[in-house]
mmCIF file of the N, C-alpha and C atoms, coordinates in Angstrom:
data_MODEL
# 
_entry.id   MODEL 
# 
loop_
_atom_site.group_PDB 
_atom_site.id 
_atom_site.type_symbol 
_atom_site.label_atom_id 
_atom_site.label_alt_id 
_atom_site.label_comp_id 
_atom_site.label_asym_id 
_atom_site.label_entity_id 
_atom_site.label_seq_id 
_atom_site.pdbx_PDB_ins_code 
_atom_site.Cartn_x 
_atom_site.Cartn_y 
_atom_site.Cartn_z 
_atom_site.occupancy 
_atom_site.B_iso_or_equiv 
_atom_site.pdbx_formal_charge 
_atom_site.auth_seq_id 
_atom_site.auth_comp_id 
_atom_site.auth_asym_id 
_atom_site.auth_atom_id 
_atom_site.pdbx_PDB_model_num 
ATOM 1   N N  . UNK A 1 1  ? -0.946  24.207 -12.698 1.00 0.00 ? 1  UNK A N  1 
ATOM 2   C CA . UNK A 1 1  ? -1.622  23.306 -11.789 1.00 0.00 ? 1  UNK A CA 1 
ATOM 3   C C  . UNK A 1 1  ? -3.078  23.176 -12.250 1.00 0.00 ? 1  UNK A C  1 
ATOM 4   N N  . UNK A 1 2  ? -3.761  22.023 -12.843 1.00 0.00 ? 2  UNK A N  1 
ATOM 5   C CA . UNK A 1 2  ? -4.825  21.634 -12.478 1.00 0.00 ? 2  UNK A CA 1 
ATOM 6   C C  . UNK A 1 2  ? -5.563  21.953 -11.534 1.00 0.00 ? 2  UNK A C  1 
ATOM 7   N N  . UNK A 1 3  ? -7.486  21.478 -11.780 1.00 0.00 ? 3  UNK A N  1 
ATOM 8   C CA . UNK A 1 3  ? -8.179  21.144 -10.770 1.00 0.00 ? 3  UNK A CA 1 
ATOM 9   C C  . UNK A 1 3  ? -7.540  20.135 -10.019 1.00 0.00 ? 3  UNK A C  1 
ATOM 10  N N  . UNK A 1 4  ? -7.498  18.597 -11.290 1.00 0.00 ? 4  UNK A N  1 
ATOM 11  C CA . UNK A 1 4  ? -6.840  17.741 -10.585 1.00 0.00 ? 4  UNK A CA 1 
ATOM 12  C C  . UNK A 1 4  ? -6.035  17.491 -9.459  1.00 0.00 ? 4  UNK A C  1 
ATOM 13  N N  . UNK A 1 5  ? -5.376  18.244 -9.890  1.00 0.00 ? 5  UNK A N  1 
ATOM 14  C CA . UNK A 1 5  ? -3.627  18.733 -9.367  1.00 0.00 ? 5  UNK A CA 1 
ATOM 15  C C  . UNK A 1 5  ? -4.056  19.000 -7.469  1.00 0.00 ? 5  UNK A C  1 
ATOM 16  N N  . UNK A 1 6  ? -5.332  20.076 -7.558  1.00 0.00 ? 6  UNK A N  1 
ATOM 17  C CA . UNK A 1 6  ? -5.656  20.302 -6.624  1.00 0.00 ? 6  UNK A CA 1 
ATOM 18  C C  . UNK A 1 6  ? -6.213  19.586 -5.597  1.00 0.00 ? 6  UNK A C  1 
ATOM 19  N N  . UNK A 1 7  ? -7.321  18.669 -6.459  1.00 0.00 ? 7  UNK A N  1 
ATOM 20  C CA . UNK A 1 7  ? -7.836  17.699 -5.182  1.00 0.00 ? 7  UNK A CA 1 
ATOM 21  C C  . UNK A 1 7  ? -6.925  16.505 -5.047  1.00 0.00 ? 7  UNK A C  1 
ATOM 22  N N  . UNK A 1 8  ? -5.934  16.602 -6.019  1.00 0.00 ? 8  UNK A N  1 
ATOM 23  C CA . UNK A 1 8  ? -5.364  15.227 -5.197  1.00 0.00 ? 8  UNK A CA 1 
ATOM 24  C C  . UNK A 1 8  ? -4.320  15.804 -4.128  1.00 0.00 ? 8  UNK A C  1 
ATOM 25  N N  . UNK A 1 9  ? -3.753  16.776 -4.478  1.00 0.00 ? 9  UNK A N  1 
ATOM 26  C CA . UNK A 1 9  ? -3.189  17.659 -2.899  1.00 0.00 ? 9  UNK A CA 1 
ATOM 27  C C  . UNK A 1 9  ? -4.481  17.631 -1.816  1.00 0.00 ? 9  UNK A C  1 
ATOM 28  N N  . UNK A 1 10 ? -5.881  18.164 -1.837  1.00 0.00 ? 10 UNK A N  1 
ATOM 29  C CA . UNK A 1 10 ? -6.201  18.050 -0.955  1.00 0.00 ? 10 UNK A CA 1 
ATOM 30  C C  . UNK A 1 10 ? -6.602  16.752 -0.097  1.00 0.00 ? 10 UNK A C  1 
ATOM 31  N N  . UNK A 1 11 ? -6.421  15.517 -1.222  1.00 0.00 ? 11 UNK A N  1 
ATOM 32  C CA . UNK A 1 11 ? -6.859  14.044 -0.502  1.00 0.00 ? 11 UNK A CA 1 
ATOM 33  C C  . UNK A 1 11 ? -5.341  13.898 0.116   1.00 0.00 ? 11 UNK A C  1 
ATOM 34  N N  . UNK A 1 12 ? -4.358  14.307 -0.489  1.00 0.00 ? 12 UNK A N  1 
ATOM 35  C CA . UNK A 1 12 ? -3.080  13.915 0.298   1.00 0.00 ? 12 UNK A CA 1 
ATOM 36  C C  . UNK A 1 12 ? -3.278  14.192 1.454   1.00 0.00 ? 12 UNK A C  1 
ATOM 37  N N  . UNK A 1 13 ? -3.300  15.763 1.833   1.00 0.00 ? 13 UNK A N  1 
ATOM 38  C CA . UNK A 1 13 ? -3.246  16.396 3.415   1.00 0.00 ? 13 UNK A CA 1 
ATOM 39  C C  . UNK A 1 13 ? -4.604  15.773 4.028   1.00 0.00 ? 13 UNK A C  1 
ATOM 40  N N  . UNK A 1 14 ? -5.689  15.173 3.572   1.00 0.00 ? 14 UNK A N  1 
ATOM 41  C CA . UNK A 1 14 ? -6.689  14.341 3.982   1.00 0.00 ? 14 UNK A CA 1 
ATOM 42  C C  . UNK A 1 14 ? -5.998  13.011 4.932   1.00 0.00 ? 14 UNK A C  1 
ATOM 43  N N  . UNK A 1 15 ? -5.710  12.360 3.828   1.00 0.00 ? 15 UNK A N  1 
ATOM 44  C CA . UNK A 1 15 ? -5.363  11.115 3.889   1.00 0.00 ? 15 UNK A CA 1 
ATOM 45  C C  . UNK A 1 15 ? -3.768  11.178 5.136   1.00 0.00 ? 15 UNK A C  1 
ATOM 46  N N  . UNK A 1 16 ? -3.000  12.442 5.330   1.00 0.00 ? 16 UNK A N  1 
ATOM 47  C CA . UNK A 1 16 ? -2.284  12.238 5.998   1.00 0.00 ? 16 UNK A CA 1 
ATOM 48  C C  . UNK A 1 16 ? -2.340  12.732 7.404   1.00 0.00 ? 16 UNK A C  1 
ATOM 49  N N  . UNK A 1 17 ? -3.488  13.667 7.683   1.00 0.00 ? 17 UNK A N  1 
ATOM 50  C CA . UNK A 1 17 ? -4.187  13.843 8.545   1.00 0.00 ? 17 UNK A CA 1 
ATOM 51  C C  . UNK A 1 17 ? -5.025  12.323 9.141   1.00 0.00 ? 17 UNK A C  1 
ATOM 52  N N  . UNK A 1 18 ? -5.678  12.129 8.244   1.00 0.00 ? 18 UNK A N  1 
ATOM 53  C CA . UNK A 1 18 ? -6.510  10.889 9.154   1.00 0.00 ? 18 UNK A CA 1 
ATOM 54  C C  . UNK A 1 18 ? -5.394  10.002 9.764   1.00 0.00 ? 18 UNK A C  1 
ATOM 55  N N  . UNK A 1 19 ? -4.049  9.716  9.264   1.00 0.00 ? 19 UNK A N  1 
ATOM 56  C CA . UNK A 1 19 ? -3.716  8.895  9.629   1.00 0.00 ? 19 UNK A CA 1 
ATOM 57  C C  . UNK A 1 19 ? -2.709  9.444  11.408  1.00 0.00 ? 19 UNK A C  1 
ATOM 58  N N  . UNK A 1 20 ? -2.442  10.377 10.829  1.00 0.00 ? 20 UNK A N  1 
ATOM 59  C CA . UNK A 1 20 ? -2.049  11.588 12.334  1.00 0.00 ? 20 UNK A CA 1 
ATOM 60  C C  . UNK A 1 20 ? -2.777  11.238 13.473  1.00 0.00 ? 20 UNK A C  1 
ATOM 61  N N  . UNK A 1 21 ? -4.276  11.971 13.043  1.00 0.00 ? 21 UNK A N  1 
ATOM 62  C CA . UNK A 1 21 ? -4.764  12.729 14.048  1.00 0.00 ? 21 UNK A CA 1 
ATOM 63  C C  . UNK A 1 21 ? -6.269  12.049 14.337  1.00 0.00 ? 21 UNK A C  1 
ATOM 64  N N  . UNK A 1 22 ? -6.814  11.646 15.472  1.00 0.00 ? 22 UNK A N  1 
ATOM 65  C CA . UNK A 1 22 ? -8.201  10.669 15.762  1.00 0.00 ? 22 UNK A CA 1 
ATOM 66  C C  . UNK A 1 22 ? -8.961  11.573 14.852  1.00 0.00 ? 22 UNK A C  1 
ATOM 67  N N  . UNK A 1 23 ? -10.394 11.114 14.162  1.00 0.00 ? 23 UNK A N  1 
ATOM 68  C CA . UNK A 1 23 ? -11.112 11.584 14.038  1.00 0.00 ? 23 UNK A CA 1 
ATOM 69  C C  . UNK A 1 23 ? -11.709 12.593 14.996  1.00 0.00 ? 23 UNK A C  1 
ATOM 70  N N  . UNK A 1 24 ? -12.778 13.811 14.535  1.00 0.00 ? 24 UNK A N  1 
ATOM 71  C CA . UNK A 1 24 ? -13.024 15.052 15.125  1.00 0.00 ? 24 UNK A CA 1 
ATOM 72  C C  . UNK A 1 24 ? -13.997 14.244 16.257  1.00 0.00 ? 24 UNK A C  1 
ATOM 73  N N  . UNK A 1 25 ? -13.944 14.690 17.598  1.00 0.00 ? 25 UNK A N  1 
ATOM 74  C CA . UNK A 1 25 ? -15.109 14.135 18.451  1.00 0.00 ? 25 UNK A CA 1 
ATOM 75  C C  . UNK A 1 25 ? -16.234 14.453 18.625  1.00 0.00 ? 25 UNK A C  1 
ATOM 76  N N  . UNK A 1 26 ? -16.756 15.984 17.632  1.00 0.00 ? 26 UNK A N  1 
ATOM 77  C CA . UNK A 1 26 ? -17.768 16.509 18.126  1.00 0.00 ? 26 UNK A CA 1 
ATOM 78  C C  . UNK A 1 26 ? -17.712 17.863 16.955  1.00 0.00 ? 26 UNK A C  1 
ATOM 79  N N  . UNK A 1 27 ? -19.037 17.872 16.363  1.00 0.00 ? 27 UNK A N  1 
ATOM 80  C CA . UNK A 1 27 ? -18.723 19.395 15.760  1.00 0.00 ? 27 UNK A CA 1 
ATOM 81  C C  . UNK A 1 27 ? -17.937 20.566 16.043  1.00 0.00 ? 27 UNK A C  1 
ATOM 82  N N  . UNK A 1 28 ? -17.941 20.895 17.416  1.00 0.00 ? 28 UNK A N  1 
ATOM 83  C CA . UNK A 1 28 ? -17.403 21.974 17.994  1.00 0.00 ? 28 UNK A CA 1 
ATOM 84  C C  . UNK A 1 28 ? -15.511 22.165 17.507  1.00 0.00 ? 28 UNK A C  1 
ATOM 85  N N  . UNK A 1 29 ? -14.704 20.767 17.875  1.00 0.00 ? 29 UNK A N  1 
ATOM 86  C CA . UNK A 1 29 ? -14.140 20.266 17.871  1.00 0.00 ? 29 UNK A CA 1 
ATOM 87  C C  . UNK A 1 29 ? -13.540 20.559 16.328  1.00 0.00 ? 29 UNK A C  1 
ATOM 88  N N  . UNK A 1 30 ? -14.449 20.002 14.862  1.00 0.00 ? 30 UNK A N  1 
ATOM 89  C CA . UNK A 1 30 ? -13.944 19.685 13.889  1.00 0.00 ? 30 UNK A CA 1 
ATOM 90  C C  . UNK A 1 30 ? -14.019 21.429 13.383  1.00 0.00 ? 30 UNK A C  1 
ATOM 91  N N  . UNK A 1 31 ? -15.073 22.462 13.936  1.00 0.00 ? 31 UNK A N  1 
ATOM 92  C CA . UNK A 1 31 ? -15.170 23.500 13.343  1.00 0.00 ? 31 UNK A CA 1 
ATOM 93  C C  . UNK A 1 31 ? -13.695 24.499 14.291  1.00 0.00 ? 31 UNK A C  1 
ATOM 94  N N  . UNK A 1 32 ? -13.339 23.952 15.353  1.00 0.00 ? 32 UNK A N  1 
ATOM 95  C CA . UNK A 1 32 ? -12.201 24.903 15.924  1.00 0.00 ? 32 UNK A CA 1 
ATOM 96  C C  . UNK A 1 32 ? -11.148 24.309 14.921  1.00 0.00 ? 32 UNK A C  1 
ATOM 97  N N  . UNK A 1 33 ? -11.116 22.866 14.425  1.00 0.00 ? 33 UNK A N  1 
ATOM 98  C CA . UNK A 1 33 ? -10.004 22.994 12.933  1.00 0.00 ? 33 UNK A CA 1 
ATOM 99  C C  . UNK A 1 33 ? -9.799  23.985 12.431  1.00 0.00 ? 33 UNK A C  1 
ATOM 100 N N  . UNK A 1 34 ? -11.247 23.680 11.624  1.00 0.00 ? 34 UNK A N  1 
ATOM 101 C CA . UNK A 1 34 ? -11.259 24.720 10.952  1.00 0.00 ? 34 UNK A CA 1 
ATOM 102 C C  . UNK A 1 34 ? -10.515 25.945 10.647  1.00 0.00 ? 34 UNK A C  1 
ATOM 103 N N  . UNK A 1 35 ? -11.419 26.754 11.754  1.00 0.00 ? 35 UNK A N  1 
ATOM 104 C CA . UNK A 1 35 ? -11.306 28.135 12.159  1.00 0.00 ? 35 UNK A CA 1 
ATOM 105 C C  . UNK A 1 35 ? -9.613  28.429 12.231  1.00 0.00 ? 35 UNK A C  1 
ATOM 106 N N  . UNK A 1 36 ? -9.086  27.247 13.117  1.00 0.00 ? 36 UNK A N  1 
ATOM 107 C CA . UNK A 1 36 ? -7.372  27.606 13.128  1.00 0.00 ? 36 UNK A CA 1 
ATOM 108 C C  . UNK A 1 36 ? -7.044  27.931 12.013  1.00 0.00 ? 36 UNK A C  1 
ATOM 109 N N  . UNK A 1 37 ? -7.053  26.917 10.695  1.00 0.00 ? 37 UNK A N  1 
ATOM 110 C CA . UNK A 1 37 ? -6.856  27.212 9.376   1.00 0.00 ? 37 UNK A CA 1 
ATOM 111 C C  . UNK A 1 37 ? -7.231  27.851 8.954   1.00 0.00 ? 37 UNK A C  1 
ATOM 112 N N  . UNK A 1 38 ? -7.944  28.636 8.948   1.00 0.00 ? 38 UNK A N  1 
ATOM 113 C CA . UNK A 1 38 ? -8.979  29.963 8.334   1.00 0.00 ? 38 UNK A CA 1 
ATOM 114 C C  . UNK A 1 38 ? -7.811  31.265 8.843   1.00 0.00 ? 38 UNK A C  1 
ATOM 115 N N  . UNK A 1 39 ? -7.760  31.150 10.179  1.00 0.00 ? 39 UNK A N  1 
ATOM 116 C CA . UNK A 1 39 ? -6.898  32.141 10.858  1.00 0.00 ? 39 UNK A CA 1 
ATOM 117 C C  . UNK A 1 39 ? -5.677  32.269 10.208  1.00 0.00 ? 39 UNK A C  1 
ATOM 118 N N  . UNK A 1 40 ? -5.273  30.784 10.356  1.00 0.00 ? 40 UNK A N  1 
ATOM 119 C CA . UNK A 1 40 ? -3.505  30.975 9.679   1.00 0.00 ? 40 UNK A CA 1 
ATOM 120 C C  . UNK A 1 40 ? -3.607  31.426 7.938   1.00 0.00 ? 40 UNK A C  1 
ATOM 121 N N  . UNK A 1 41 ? -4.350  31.223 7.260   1.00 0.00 ? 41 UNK A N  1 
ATOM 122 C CA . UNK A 1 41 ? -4.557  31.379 6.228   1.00 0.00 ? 41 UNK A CA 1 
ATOM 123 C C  . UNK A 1 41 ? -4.634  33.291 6.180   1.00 0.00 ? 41 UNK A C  1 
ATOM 124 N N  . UNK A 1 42 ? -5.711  33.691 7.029   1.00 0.00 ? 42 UNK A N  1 
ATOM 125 C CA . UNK A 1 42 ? -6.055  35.058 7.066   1.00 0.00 ? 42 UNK A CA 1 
ATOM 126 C C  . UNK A 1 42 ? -4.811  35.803 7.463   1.00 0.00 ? 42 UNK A C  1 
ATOM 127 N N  . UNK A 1 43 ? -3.864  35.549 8.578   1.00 0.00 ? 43 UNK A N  1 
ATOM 128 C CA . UNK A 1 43 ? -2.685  35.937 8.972   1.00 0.00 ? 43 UNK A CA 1 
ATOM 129 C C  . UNK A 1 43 ? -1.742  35.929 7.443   1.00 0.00 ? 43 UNK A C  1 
ATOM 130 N N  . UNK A 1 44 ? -1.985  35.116 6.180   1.00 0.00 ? 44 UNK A N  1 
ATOM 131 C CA . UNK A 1 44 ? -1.030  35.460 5.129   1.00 0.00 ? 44 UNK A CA 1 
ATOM 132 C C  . UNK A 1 44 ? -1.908  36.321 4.151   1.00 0.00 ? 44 UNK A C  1 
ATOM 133 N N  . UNK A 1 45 ? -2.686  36.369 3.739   1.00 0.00 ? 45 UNK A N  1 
ATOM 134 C CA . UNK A 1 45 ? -3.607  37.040 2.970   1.00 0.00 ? 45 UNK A CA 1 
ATOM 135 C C  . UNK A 1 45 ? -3.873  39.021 3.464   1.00 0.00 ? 45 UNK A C  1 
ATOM 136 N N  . UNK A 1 46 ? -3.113  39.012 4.648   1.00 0.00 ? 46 UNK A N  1 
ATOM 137 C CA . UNK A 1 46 ? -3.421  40.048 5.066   1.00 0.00 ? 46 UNK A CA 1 
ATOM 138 C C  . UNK A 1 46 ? -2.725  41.125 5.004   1.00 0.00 ? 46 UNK A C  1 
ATOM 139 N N  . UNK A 1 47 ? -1.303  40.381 4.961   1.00 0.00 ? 47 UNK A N  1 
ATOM 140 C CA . UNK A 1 47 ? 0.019   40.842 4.974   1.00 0.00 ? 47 UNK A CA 1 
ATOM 141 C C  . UNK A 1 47 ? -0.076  41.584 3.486   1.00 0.00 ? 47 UNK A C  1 
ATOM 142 N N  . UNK A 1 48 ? 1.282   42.862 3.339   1.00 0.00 ? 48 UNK A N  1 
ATOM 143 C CA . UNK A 1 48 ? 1.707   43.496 2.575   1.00 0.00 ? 48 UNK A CA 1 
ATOM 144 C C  . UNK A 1 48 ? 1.776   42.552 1.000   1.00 0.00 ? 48 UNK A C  1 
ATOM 145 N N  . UNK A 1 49 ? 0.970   42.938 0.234   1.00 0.00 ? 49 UNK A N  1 
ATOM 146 C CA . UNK A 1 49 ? 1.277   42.049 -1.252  1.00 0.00 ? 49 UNK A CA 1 
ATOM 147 C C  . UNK A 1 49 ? 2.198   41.399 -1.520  1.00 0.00 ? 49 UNK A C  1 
ATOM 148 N N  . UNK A 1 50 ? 3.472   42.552 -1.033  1.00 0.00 ? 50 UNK A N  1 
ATOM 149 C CA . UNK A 1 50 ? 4.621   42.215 -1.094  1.00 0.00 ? 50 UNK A CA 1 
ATOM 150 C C  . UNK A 1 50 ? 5.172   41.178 -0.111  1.00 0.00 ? 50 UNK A C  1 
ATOM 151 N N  . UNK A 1 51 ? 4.595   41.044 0.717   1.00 0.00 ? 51 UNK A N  1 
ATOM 152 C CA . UNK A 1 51 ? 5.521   39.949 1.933   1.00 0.00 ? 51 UNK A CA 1 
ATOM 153 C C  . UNK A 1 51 ? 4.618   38.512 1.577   1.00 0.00 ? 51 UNK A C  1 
ATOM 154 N N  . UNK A 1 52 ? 3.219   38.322 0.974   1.00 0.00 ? 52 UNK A N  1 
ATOM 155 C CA . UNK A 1 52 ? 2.846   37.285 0.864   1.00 0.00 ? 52 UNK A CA 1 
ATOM 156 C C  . UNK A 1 52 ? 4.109   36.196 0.690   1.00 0.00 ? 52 UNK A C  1 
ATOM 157 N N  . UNK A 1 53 ? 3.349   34.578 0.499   1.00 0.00 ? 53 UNK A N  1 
ATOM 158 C CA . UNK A 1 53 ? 3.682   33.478 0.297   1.00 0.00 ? 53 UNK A CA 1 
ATOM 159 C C  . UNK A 1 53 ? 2.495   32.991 -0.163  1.00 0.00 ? 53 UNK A C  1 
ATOM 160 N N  . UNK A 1 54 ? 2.933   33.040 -1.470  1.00 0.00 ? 54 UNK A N  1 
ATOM 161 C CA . UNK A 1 54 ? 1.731   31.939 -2.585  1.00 0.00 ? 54 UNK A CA 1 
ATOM 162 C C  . UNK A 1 54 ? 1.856   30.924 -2.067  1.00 0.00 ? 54 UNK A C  1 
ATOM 163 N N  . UNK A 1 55 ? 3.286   29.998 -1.596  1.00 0.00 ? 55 UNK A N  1 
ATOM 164 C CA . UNK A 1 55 ? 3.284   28.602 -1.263  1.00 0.00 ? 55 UNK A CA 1 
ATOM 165 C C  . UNK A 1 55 ? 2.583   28.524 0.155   1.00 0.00 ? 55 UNK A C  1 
ATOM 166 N N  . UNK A 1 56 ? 3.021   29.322 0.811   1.00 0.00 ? 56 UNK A N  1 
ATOM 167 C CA . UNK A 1 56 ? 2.094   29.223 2.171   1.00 0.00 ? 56 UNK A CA 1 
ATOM 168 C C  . UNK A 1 56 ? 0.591   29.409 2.284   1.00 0.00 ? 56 UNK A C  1 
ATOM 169 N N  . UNK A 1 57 ? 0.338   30.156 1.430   1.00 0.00 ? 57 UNK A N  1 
ATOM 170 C CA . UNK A 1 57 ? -1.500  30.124 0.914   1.00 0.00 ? 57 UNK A CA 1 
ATOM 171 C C  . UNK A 1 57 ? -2.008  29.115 0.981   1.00 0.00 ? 57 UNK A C  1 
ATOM 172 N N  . UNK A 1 58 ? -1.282  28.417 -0.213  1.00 0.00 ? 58 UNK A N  1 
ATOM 173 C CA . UNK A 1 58 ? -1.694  27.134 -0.998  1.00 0.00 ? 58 UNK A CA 1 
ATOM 174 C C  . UNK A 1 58 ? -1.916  26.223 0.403   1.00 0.00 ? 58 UNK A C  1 
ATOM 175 N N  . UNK A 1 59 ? -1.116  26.081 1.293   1.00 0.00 ? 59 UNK A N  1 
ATOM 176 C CA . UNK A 1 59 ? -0.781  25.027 1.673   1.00 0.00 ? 59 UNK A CA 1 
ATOM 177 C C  . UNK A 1 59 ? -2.008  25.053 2.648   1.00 0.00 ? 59 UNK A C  1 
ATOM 178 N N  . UNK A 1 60 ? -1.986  26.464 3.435   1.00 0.00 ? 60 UNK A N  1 
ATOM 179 C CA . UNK A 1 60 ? -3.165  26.664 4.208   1.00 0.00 ? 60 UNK A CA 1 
ATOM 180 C C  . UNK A 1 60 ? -4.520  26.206 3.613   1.00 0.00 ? 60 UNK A C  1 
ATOM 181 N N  . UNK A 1 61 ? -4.665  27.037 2.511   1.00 0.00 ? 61 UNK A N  1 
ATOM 182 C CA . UNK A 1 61 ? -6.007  26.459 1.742   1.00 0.00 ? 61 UNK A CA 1 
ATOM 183 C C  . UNK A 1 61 ? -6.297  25.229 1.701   1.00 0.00 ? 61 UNK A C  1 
ATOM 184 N N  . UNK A 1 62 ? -5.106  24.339 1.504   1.00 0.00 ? 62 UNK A N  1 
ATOM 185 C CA . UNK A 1 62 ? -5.115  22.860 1.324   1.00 0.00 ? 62 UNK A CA 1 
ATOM 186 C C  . UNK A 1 62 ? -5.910  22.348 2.682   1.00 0.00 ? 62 UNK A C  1 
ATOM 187 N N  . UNK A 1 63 ? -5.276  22.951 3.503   1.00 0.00 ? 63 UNK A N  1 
ATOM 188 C CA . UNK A 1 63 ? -5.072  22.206 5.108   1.00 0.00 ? 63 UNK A CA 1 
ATOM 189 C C  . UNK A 1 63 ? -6.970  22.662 5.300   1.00 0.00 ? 63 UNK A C  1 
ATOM 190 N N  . UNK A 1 64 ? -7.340  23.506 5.062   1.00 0.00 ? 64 UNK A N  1 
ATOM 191 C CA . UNK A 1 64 ? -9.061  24.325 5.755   1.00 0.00 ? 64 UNK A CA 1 
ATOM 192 C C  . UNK A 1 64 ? -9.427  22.773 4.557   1.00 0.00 ? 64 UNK A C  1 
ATOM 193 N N  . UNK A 1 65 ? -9.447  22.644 3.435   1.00 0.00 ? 65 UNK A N  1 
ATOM 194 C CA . UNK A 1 65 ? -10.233 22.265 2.552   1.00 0.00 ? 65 UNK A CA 1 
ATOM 195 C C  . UNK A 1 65 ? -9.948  20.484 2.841   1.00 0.00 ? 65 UNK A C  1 
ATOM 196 N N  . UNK A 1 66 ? -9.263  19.825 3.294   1.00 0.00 ? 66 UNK A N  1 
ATOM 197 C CA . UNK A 1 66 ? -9.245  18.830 3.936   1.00 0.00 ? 66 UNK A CA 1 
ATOM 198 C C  . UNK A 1 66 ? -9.801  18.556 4.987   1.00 0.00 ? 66 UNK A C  1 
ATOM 199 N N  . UNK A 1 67 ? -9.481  19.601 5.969   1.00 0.00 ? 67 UNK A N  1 
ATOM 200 C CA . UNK A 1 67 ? -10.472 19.333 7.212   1.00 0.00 ? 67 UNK A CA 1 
ATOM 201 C C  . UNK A 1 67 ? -11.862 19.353 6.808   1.00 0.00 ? 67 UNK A C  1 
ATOM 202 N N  . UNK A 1 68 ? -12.472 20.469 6.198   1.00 0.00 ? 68 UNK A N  1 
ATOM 203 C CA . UNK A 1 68 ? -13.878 20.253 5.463   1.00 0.00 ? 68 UNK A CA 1 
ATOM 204 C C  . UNK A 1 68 ? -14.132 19.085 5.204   1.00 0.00 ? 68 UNK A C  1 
ATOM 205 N N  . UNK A 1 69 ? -13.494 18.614 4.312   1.00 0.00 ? 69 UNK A N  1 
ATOM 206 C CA . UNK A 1 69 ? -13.690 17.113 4.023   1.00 0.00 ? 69 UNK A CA 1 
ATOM 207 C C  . UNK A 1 69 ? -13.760 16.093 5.233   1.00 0.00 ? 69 UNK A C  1 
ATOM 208 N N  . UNK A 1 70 ? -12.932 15.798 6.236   1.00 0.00 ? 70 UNK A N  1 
ATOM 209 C CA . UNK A 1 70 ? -12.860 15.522 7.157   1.00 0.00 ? 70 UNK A CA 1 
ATOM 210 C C  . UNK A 1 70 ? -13.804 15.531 8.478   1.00 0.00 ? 70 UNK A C  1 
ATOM 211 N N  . UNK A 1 71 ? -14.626 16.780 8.291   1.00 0.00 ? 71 UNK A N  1 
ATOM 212 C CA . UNK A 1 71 ? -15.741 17.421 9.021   1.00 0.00 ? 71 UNK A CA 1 
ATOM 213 C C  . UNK A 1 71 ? -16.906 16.446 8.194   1.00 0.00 ? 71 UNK A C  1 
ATOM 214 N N  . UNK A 1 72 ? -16.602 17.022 7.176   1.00 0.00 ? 72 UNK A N  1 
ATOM 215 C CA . UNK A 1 72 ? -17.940 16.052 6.347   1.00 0.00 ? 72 UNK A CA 1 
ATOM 216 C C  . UNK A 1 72 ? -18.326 14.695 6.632   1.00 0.00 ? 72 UNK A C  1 
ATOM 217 N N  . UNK A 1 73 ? -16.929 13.805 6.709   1.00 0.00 ? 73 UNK A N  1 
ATOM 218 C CA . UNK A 1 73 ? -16.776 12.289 6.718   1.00 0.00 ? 73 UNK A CA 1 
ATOM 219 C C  . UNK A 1 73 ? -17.064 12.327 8.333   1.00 0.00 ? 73 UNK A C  1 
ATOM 220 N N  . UNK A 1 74 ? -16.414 12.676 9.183   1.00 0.00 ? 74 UNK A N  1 
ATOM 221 C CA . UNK A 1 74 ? -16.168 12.115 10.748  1.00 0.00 ? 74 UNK A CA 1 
ATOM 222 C C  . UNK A 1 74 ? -17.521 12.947 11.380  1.00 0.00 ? 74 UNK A C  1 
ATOM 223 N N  . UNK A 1 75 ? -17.937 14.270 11.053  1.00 0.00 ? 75 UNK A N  1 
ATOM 224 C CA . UNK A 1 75 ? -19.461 14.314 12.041  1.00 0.00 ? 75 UNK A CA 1 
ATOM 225 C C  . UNK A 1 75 ? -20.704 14.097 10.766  1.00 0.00 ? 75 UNK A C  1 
ATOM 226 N N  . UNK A 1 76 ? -20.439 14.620 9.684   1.00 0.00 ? 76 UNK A N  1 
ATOM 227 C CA . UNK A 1 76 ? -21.860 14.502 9.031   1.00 0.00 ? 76 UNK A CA 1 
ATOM 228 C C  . UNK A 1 76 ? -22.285 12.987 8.480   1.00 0.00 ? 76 UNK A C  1 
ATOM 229 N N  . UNK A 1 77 ? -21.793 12.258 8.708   1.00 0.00 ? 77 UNK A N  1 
ATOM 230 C CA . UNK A 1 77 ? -22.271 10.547 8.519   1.00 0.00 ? 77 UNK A CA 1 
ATOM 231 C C  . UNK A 1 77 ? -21.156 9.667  7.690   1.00 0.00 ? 77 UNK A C  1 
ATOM 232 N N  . UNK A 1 78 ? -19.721 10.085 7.147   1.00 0.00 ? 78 UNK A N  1 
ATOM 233 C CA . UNK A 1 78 ? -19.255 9.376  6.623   1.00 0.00 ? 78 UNK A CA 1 
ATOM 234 C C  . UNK A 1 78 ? -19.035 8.038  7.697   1.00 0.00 ? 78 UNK A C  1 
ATOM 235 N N  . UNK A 1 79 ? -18.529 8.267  8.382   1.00 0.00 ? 79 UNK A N  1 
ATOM 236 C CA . UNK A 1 79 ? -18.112 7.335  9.617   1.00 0.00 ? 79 UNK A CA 1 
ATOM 237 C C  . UNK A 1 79 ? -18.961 6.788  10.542  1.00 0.00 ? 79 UNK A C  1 
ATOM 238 N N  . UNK A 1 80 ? -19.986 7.775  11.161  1.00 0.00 ? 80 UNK A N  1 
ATOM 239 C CA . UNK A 1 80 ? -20.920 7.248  11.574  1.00 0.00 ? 80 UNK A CA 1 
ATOM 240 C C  . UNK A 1 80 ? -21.639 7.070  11.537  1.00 0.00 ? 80 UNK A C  1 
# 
């Protein structure tokens, strides 16, 4: 896998999020994203070496690093 590889996974879960879910209404709002994804992410990273899921990592990572993006665009001025 590429960098490439990577940000165009993360514009996917971007791009399929925006079309989901309203834009964030309020910092508070776009950082409790966040944080969920951070959590679910931390809930696999924590676990026994052995019980991980690389694919479930990935996917989490994907999901925090889109919303970032998302945070960026919908409160820090993309949008407004």
């Amino acid at each position: 896998m590429t960098k490439e590889d990577v940000l165009c996974m993360v514009k996917e879960e971007y791009e399929w999020a925006s079309i989901h879910f309203p834009p964030f209404n309020s910092p508070h709002e776009g950082y409790a994203v966040i944080l969920e994804e951070v959590r679910e992410l931390e809930r696999e990273v924590f676990k026994h070496p052995s019980e991980r899921d690389i694919k479930h990592m990935r996917a989490e990572a994907r999901q925090i690093a889109a919303m970032a993006v998302r945070f960026i665009y919908d409160i820090c001025g993309g949008e407004k």
